[in-house]
C-alpha positions in Angstrom: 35.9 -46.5 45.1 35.1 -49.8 43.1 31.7 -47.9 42.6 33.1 -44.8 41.6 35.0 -46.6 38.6 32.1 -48.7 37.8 29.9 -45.7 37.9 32.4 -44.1 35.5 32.4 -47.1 33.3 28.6 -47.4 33.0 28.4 -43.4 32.4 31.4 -43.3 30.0 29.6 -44.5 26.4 26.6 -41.3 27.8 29.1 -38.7 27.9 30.9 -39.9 24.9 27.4 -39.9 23.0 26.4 -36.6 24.2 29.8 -34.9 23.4 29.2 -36.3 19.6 25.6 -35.3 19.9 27.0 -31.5 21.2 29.6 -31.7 18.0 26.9 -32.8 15.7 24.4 -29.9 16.9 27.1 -28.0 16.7 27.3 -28.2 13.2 24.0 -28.3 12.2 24.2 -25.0 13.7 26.5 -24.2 11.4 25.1 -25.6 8.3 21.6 -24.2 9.3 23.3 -20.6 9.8 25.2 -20.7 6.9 22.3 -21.6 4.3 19.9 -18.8 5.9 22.7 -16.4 5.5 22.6 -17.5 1.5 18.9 -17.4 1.3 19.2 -14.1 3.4 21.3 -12.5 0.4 19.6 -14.2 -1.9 16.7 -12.2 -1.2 17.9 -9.3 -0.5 18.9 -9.7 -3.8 15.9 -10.1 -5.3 14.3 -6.9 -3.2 16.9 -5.0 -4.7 16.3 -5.9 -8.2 12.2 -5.3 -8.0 13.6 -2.3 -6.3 15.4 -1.7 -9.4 12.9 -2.5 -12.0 10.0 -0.6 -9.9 12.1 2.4 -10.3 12.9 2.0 -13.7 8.9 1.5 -14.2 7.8 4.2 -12.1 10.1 6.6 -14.1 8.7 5.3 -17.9 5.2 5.6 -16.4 5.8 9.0 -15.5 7.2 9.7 -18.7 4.6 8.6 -20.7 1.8 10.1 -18.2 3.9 13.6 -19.1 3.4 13.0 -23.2 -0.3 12.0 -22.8 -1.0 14.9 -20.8 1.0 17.3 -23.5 -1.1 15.5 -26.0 -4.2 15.8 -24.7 -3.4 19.9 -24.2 -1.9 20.0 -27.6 -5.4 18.2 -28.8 -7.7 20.6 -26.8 -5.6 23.5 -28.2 -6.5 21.9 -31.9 -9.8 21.4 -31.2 -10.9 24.8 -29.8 -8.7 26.2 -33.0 -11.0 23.9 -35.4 -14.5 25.0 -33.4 -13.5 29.1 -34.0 -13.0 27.8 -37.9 -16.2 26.0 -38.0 -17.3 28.8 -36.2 -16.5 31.7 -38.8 -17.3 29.1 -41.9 -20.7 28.5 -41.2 -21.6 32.4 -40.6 -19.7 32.9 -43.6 -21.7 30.3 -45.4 -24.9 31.6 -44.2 -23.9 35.0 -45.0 -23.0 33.6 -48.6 -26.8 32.1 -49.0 -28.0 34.9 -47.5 -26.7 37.2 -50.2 -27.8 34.4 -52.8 -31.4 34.2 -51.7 -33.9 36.1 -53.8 -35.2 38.6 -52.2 
């Protein structure tokens, strides 16, 4: 029995030192959790503001492909308009210098 209570004696400061070490890594745990969960939201913050602005992008650039395409038709529309002009004005000019040409 003497044993016994000097084996518990001897053991007693390595129990005490792992329960602290348990409470200790026990709240590390905590901390550690706790901080990822932040930096967790934090980040899925910032996915869901690129999100955001992406969108908001994607929709302008789309906008603005829309106008240049109208543009360019509107242009091509113009310029085959101007072509038929220049078209008709130069066999009316020749037409003119024909008719002014001494025969």
């Amino acid at each position: 029995m003497a044993d016994s209570n000097n084996l518990e004696e001897t053991l007693k400061p390595f129990y005490q030192r792992a329960s602290e070490a348990e409470e200790r890594l026990a709240r590390l745990e905590i901390s550690v959790a706790s901080k990822t969960d932040s930096r967790i939201e934090e980040l899925e913050r910032t996915v869901a503001e690129l999100q955001s602005k992406l969108k908001d992008v994607t929709a302008e650039l789309k906008a603005k492909k829309e106008k240049a395409h109208k543009k360019v038709e509107e242009l091509t529309s113009d310029n085959a308009k101007l072509k038929y002009q220049i078209k008709h004005l130069v066999r009316n000019l020749e037409e003119a210098l024909s008719k002014l040409a001494p025969k």
